[in-house]
N, C-alpha and C positions, 0 to 999 in steps of 0.2 A: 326331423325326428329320427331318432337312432331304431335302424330296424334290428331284431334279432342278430342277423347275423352280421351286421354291424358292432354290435356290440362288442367292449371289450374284456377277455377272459383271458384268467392266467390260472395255473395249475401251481402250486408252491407244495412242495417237499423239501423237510427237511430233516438231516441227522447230527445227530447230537451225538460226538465220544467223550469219555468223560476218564482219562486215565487213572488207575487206582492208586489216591493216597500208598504212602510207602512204594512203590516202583523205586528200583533204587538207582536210575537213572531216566534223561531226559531222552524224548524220543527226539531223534536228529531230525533236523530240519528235511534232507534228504528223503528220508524213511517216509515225513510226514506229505513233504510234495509227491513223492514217487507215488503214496495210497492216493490223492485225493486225483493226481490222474488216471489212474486207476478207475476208481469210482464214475470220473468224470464220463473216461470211453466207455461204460460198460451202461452210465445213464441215455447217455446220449444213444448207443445201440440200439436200447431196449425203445425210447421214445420215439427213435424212428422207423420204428415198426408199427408201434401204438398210435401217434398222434399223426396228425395230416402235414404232409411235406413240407410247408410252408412254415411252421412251427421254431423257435428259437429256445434257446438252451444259455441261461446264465447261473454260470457255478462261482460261488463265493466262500472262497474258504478262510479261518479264521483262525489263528493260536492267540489263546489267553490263559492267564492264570486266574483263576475264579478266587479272588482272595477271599467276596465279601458276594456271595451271592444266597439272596433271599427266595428263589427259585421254590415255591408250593407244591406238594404232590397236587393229582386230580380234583375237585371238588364237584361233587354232584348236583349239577341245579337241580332242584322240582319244585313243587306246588309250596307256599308260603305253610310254616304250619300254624298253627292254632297256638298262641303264647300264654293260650291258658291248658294245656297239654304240658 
């Protein structure tokens, strides 16, 4: 049987950029690895202050064009309502 601290646990953060239609240029490849190391050393700092030494850190980063994306705002679950309401 798996004890508690057996168990296994992962922590997931993620950010989303979403460059503004009309930019009347592409952001260079460069510009885009230089931020996401960037980002990378500055999670990684902070994580290891926060989480316990032992801890691992996998950064995935991603360029696409969103030709066709069906992407939802929030939706708020609660209580079923009454469909005679």
């Amino acid at each position: 049987m798996t004890t508690r601290r057996e168990m296994p646990r992962m922590l997931r953060v993620t950010f989303e950029f979403t460059i503004p239609p009309g930019t009347p240029t592409n952001v260079r490849t460069d510009k885009r690895t230089a931020a996401v190391d960037a980002m990378r050393a500055a999670v990684a700092a902070i994580a290891g202050r926060a989480l316990p030494p032992e801890t691992s850190l996998t950064v995935r980063d991603e360029w696409a064009y969103a030709l066709h994306d069906r992407t939802t705002g929030p939706v708020t679950l609660g209580p079923p309502t009454d469909p005679a309401t």
